[in-house]
N, C-alpha and C positions, 0 to 999 in steps of 0.2 A: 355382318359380313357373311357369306355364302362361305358354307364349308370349301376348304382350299383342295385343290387337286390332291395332294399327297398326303392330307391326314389322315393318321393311324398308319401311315410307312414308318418303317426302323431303319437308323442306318446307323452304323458301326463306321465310324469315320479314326483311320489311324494316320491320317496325312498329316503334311509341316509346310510351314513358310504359307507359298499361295496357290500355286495348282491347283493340290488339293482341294484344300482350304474354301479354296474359291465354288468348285464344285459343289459340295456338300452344303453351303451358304448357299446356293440356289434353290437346293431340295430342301431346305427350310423354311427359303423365304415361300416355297410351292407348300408348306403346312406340316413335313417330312419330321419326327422327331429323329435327333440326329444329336448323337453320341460320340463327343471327340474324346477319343482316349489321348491323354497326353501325361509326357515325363513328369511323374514327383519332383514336388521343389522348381527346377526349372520349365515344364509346359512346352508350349511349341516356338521354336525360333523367336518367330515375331513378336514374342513377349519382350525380347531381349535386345532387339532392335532399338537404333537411340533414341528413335519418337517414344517410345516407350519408356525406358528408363528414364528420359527427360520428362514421364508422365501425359506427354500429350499424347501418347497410350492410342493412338488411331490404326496403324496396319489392323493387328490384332483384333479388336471387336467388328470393325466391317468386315474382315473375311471370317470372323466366326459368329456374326449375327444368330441370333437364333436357335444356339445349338446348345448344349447340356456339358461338360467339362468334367470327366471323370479320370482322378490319377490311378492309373497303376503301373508297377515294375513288370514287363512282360521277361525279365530274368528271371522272377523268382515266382518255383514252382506255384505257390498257392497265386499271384497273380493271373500265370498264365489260365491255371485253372476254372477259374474264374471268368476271364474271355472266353474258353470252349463253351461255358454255360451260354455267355453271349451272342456267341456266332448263331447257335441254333434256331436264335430268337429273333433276329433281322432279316429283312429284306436286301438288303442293302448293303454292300462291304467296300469302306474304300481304304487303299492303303497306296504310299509314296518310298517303300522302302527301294533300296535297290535289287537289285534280282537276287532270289537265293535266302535272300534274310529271312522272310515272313514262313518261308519254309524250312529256315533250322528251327523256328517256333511250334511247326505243324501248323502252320497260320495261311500257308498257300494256299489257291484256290481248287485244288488236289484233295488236298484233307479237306479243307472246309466245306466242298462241294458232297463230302460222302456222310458229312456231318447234315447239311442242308443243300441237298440236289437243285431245290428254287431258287437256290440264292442270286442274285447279279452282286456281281465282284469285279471291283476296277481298280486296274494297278493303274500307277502313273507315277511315270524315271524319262530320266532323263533321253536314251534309250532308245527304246523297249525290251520286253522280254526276252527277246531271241536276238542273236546276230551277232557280230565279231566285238561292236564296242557296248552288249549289254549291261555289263558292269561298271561301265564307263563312266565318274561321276560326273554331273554337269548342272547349270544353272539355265536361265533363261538367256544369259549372254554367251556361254559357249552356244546354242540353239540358234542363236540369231548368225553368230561367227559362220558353225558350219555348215547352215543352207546357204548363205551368202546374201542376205539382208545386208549383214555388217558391209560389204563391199559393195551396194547400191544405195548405202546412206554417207550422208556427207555433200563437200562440197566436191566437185569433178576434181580439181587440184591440191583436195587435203584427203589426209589417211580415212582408212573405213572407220563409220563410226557407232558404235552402239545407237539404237535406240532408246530416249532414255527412261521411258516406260520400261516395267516389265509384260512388252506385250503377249511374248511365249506362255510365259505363267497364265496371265489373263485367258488369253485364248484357248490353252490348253486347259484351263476350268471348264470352258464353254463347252469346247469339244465334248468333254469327260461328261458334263451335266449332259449332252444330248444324245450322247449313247449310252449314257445309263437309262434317261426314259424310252428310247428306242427298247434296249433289253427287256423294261419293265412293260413295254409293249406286247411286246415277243413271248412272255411269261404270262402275262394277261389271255393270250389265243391259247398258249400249250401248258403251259405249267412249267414249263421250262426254265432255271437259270442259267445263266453262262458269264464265260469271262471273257473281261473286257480289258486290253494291252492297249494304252494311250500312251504317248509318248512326246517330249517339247520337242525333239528333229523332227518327229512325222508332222505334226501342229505347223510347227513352221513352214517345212519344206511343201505342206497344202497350202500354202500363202504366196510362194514364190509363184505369182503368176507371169512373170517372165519366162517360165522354166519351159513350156513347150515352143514359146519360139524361137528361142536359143538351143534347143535341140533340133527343130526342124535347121532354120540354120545349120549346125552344123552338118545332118545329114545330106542339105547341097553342097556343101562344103565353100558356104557363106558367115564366118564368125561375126556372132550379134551380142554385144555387151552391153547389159542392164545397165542405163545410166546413173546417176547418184543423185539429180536432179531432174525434176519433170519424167515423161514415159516417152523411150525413142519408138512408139509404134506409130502416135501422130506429133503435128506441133501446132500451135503451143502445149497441147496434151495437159500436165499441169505445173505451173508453173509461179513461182511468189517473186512479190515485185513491190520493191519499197518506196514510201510516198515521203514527201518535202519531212515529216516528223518524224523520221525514224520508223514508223509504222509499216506493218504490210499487209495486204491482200496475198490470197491464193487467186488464181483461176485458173478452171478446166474448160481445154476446150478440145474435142475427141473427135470430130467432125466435120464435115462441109457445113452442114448448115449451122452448126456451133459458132464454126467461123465467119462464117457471112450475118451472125447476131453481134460478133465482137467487132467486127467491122464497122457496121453503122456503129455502134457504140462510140468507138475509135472517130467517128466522122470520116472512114477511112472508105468508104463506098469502091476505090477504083482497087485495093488489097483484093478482091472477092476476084475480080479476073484477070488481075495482073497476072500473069504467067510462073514469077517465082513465087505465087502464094495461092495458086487457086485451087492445089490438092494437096494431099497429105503427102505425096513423092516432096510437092515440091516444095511446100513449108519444110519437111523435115534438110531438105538441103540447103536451106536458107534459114535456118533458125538462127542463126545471131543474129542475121539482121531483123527479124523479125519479135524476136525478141527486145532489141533495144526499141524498136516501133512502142510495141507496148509497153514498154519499161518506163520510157520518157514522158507518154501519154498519163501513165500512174502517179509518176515524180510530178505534172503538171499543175493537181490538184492542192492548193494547201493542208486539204483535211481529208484525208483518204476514203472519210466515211461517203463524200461527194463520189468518187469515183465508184462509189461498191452501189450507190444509189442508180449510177447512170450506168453501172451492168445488170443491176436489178431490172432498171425499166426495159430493157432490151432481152431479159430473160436469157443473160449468160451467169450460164455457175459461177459464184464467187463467194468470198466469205474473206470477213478479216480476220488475222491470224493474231489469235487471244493467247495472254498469257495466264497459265492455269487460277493465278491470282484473280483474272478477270471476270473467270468462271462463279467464284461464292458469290454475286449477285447476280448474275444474266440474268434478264428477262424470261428469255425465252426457256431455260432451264427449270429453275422454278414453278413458270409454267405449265409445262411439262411432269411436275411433280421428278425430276431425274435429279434433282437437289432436295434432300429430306435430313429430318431431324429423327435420328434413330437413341432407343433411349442407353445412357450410359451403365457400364456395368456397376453393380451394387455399389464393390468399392469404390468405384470412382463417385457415385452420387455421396455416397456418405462426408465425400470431401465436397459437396455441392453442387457439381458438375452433373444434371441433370440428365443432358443430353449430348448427342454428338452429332454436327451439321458434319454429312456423309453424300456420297450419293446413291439416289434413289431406287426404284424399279426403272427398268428401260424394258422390260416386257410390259407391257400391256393389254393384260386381258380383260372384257368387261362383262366374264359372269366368274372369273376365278381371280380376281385381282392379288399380287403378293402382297405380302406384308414382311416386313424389316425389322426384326425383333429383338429383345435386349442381348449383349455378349455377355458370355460368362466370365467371372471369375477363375481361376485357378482352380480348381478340383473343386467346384461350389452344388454340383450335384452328387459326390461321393455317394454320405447317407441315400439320397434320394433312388439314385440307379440301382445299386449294388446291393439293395436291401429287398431286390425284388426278387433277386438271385442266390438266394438261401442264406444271406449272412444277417444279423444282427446288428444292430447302429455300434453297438459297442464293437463289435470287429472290425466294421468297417475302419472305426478310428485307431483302432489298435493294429490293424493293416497299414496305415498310411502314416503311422508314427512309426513304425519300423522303417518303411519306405523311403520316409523322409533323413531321416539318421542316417541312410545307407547312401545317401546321395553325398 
């Protein structure tokens, strides 16, 4: 394999759960060596999660693939001392605390920035740094609640309802991972580092795409309410629609011409100019009935995979709507290499368990390809990190048996 983009990058990773997490696991699998410092004895959250305890030990190593595991108490002076050693020596700095913290440490990007001027540093709260609720604590689900996701998911006559991914987290890794190689871009022209304030409100609230035309709306002072079902900009826009089994399809269709493919599909040729359905005005004011059109059309087929066939051959978007079970063998996944066998951590091999079927790279690049690397253990690079850093193996162990006592 070709040397990876980010080999020989440092990163200092002090995030928890999955934002983070998830970030820093991209700059690894990009080749990035990448340093999670986590709590003695108990490590980051997702250790502690019930897939975990119950041993099937899954959050945890996919979102720290690839990365080095090193305990220390950032209370206690000679720990902390120790990360100042660190800081100087990275590219790279990412932390998840809440605002304030990392700087009762001298850990903000203030100090650390006059320690290492190059550095790129990325906080990521719930948040962010500045504003009235920066302290605010919050997860992936208050972020969905208060852009209002929560109240455009569901059924139009039941309560708002979470999504039940954590997409905020997710997305907000994404985010974080692409402005961090942006910054690392930016450093690259000037020598420059800087910081970088991510946040799951902001993450989300760039997601609501509803959000300018429900303001334009209200600036006519025309009120426009995100549906909870399908998109009210066209119809059928998109919409899920259950067959004789229990089964469903999605289809989208955003368009004239969308529609006049779902039409023939439909056998429906005289829909294209009938008058309650030949534009998006007038689909959107006829949508139940047009709706049941296609609804009943979908119910018609015994095996819904029939119906998904005869919008394929007509070339209207559709797809049947899998349940994540259905995913560890898809075809088309697989495929794809987006389903991969990442290897498991030491301890867990030691109990036989080789590997962990994960998912894969969804970048693909074809002269820097990622790679998906083993998780670590609990403090399983101690000795290895911290020995580069003026200490002696025997201190290191004689540091992290204090440490471990004191938990």
């Amino acid at each position: 394999m070709s040397q990876r983009i980010f080999e020989g990058l440092k990163v200092l990773d002090f995030t928890n759960n999955v934002a983070g997490p998830g970030a820093s696991a991209l700059l690894a699998d990009y080749g990035a060596e990448v340093i999670k410092i986590e709590r003695p004895v108990l490590g980051d959250d997702t250790r502690m999660w019930v897939s975990s305890v119950l041993e099937n030990f899954t959050w945890y190593p996919w979102l720290n693939r690839g990365k080095k595991s090193v305990t220390i108490s950032l209370t206690d002076p000679d720990g902390l001392a120790i990360i100042k050693k660190m800081v100087a020596d990275v590219d790279v700095i990412l932390q998840a605390f809440r605002p304030g913290v990392m700087q009762r440490f001298g850990l903000d990007y203030e100090s650390v920035s006059k320690i290492s001027p190059s550095v790129v540093y990325c906080s990521i709260s719930a948040y962010g740094q500045t504003g009235p609720k920066a302290t605010k604590a919050g997860y992936d689900q208050m972020a969905q609640a208060y852009t209002g996701l929560t109240d455009m998911t569901g059924e139009p006559d039941g309560p708002p309802t979470r999504v039940s991914i954590s997409i905020i987290d997710h997305s907000t890794g994404i985010n974080a991972f692409g402005s961090i190689c942006a910054a690392l871009y930016h450093r690259e022209k000037t020598g420059e580092g800087q910081h970088i304030d991510t946040s799951l409100v902001g993450c989300a609230f760039s997601m609501i795409d509803p959000f300018e035309e429900v303001a334009r709306g209200a600036a006519l002072g025309v009120p426009i309410k995100a549906t909870r079902t399908g998109r009210f900009t066209s119809y059928p826009g998109t919409g899920t629609y259950r067959g004789k089994g229990n089964e469903y399809c999605a289809i989208c269709v955003n368009n004239d011409k969308l529609w006049g493919l779902l039409c023939q599909a439909l056998e429906r040729p005289d829909l294209i100019t009938d008058p309650r359905s030949n534009s998006v005005l007038s689909r959107m004011k006829n949508a139940p009935l047009l709706h049941n059109i296609v609804a009943d059309w979908v119910a018609s087929f015994d095996d819904i995979n029939e119906a998904l066939e005869k919008l394929d051959k007509f070339g209207v978007p559709c797809a049947k709507v899998n349940s994540v079970g259905d995913l560890v063998t898809d075809e088309y996944l697989l495929a794809r290499g987006a389903i991969t066998d990442i290897p498991a951590p030491t301890s867990m091999q030691a109990r036989g368990v080789k590997t962990i079927r994960a998912r894969g790279p969804w970048h693909v690049l074809s002269k820097t390809p990622l790679q998906m690397r083993k998780p670590p253990d609990l403090g399983e690079h101690n000795v290895e990190v911290l020995t580069r850093y003026g200490l002696s193996a025997d201190e290191v162990v004689k540091l992290q048996d204090r440490w471990n006592k004191s938990k």
